[in-house]
FIPA-555478 format. One record per residue (C-alpha): x, y, z. Coordinates in steps of 0.5 Angstrom, whole numbers, plus 2048, in hexadecimal, padded with zeros to 3 digits. Example, Ala and Ser with C-alpha at 12.3 -4.5 7.8 and 13.67 -1.06 7.14 Angstrom:
# residues 2
8197F7810 81B7FE80E 
***
This chain:
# residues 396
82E7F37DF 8337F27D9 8317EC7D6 82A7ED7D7 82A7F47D4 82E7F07CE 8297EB7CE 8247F07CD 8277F37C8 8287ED7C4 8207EB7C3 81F7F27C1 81C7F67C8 8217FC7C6 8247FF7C0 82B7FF7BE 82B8087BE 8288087C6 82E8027C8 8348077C3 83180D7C8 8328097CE 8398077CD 83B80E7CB 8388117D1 83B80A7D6 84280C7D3 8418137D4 8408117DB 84580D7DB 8428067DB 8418047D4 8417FC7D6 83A7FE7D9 8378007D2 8327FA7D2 8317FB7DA 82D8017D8 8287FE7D5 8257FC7DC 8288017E0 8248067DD 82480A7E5 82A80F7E5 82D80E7EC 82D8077EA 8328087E3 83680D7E8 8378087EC 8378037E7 8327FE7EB 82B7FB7EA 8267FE7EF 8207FE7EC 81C7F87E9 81C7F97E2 8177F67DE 8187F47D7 8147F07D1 8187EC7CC 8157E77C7 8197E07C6 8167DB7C0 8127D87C5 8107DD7CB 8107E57CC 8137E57D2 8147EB7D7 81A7EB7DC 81A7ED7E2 8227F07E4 8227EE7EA 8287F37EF 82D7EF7F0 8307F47F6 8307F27FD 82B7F97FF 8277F67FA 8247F07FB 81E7F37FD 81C7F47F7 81F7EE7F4 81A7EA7F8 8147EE7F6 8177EE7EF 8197E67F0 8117E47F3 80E7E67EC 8147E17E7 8127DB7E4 8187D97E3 8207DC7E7 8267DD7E2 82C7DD7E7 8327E17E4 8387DF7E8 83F7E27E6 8447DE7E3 84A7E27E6 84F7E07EA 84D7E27F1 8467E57EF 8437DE7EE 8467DC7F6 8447E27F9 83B7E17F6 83C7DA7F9 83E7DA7FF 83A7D9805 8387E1805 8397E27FE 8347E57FA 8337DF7F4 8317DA7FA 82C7E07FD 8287E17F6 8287D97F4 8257D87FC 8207DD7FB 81E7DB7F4 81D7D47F7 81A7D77FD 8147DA7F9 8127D47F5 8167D57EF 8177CE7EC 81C7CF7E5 8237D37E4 8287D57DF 82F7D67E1 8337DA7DD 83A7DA7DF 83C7E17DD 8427E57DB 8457DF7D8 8487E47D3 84C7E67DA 8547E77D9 8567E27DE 8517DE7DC 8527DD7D4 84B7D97D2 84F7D37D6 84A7CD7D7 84E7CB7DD 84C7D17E0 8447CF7DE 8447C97E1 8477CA7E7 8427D07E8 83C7CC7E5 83E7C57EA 83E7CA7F0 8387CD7EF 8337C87ED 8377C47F4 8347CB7F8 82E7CB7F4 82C7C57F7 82E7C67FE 82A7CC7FE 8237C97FA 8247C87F3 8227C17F3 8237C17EB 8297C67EA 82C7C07E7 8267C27E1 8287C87E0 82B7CC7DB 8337CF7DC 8357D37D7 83B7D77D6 83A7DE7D4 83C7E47D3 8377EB7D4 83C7EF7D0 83F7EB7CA 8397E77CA 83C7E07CA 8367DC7CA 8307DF7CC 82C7E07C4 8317DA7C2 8367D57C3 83D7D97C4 8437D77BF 8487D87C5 8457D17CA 8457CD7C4 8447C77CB 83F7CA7CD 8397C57CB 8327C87CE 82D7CE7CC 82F7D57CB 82B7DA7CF 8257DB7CB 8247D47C9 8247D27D1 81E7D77D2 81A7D57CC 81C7CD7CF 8197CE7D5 8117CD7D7 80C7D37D8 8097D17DF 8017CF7DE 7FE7D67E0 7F97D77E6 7F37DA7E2 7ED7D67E5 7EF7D97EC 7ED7DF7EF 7F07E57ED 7F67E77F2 7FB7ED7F0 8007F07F4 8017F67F3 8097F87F1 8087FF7EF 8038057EF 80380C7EB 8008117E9 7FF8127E3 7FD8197E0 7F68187DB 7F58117DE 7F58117E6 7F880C7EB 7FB8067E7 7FE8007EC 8027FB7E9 8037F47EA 8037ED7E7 7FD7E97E7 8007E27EC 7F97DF7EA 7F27E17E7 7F17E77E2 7F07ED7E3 7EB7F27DD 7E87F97DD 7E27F97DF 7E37F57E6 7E27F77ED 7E87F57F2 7EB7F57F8 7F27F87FA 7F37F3801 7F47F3807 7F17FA806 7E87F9805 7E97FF7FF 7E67FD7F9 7E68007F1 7E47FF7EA 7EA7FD7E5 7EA8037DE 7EF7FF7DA 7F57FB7DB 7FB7FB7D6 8017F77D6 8087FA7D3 8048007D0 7FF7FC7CD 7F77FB7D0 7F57F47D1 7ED7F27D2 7F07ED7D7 7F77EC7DB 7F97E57DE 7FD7E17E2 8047E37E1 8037E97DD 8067F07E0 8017F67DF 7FF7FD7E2 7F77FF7E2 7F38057E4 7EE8047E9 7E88097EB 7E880D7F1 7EE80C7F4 7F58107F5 7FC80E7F5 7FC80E7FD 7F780A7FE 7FA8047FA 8018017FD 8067FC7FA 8047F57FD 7FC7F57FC 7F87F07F9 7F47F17F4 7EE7EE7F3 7E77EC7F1 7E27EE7F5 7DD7E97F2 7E27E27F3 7E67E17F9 7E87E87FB 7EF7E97FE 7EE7EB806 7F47ED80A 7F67E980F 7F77EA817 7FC7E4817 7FE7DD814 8017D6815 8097D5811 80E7D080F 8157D4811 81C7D180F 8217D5811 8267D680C 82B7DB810 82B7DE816 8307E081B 82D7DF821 8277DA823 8207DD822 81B7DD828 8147DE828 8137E6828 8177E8822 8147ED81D 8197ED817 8157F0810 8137EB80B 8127EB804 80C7E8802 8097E97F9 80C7F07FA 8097F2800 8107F4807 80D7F480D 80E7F2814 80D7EC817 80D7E981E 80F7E281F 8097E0823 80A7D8825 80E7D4824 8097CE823 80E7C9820 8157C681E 8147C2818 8197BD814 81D7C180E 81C7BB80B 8167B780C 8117BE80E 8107BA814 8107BC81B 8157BC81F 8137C0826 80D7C4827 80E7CB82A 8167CC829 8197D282E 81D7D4828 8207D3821 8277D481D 82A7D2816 8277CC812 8217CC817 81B7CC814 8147CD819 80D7CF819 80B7D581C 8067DA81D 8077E081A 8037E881B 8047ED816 8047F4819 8027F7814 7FC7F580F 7FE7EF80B 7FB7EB806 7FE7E4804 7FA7DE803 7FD7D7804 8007D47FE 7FB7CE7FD 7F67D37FB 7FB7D87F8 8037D67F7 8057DD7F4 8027E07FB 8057DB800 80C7DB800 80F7E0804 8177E2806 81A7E580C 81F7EA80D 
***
């Protein structure tokens, strides 16, 4: 939080009046180092605690993009809500702590740094930053030795887990709280040759955007908002949504007509893929509408919730084989629900995707299978030919 916090300030998204009244009130606590954490941490439990809970969404503008950051909880309680935050990136920045031990603990085999890079991958993000942070550290003293040790050992993990470009990928040695290298190359790693943090943002391709599909939008959110009414909040993963439209909010049948929508405060005529947006509907109160519905346009290939589905499943991590019968939750767009693994259809090949054993009694660590799975609530997905962003799903 705190180098993103910085980065936001940076490119103008907070003034410098709210960052000195945030240090003052921070030191007044106790934890003045957290001073640009608070930019995001905006819930009070979360700076009492001084952990990032909620999903924070915040907008900067770079040369080249306006760009929203999702900043995704890093805390074990919270992957929850890291993975709905993860399903509606673009692209994954990975922070990792360039501190003696702190570094060892997120890789290792339950650590969290690994867990984040799996997910990302898992749902379908294809480009990383990776910005080996706090090089300001005492013990570390900016040492490029250091660096490359961490940047060899992650790029040889990220790898194994997926990442079959993570040699592309930009390392970045950082610090959130000096600010070394995020909005320009920093004087104290002359050795280090590659982008600053905002360079690398600007350098990367915006994805080509969904916009001939039908509409699909998973709802994040819903508010009641005094003088407006019911506003769910999501990101357009595909289509356009406008005022004036009638939708659906699968896998329920309830249908209303879109009043306005508005994106960071300001209305639009019409919302794309990739845009986060909230938007009034008629007729319907916050009770009716429920995180994890799909949104969409009752004219053009309408979302439908579904009684059950075919998947691909690669276990990643689990402690003890799983049979048919388990019912974890899955976290699919936004939507956690329960999920019985039904049949398992299939064995197949990590490598090649082809079949290996028809009708397997179990699965463990490293399988990857087919199975036949039930929601036991309604569920909408769809499958990932016809709309990637409602596709992939993880289980815990």
């Amino acid at each position: 939080s705190t180098l993103t916090g910085h980065l936001i300030y940076k490119c103008g998204g907070i003034d410098q009046r709210t960052i000195d009244e945030y240090e003052k009130r921070a030191t007044e606590m106790g934890k003045g180092s957290f001073k640009y954490a608070w930019v995001l941490d905006q819930l009070k439990d979360e700076r009492e605690r001084g952990i990032t809970i909620n999903i924070a969404l915040w907008k900067f503008e770079t040369k080249k993009y306006i760009v929203t950051i999702i900043d995704a909880p890093g805390h074990r309680d919270f992957i929850k809500n890291m993975i709905t935050g993860t399903s509606q990136a673009d692209v994954a920045i990975l922070v990792v702590a360039a501190g003696q031990g702190e570094f060892e603990a997120g890789i290792s085999k339950d650590g969290q740094t690994r867990e984040h890079a799996t997910l990302a991958n898992t749902l379908g993000i294809k480009t990383m930053i990776i910005c080996v942070n706090k090089m300001d550290d005492g013990q570390v003293k900016y040492s490029k030795e250091r660096y490359d040790e961490i940047k060899g050992e992650m790029m040889k993990q990220l790898k194994n887990i997926g990442w079959k470009k993570a040699e592309e990928f930009d390392y970045i040695p950082t610090s959130g709280w000096t600010g070394d290298n995020i909005m320009e190359k920093s004087d104290k790693m002359p050795w280090y040759e590659g982008p600053c943090l905002i360079d690398a943002i600007d350098g990367l391709k915006a994805p080509k955007r969904p916009t001939d599909k039908p509409l699909r939008l998973p709802i994040q959110d819903v508010y009641k908002i005094s003088g407006v009414g019911t506003v769910p909040a999501g990101r357009v993963e595909t289509g356009e949504l406008a005022p004036g439209m009638k939708v659906v909010f699968a896998p329920t049948s309830q249908v209303s007509e879109v009043k306005s929508v508005e994106m960071h405060h300001e209305e639009l005529k019409k919302a794309g893929p990739g845009d986060n947006v909230g938007f009034n509907v008629r007729g319907l109160a916050v009770k009716d509408l429920k995180k994890g519905y799909v949104v969409g346009d009752v004219t053009n290939d309408p979302p439908v919730g579904c009684k059950s589905f075919t998947a691909q499943v690669i276990v990643m991590n689990h402690p003890k084989k799983i049979q048919p019968g388990y019912t974890p939750v899955i976290d699919c767009h936004t939507a956690h629900i329960a999920c019985q693994f039904q049949l398992f259809l299939q064995k197949l090949d990590k490598r090649t995707l082809k079949p290996e054993m028809e009708n397997p009694p179990d699965a463990g660590r490293g399988d990857c299978i087919i199975v036949k799975m039930v929601p036991q609530k309604p569920l909408c997905c769809e499958t990932f030919n016809d709309y990637a962003p409602l596709g992939p799903f993880a289980v815990r």
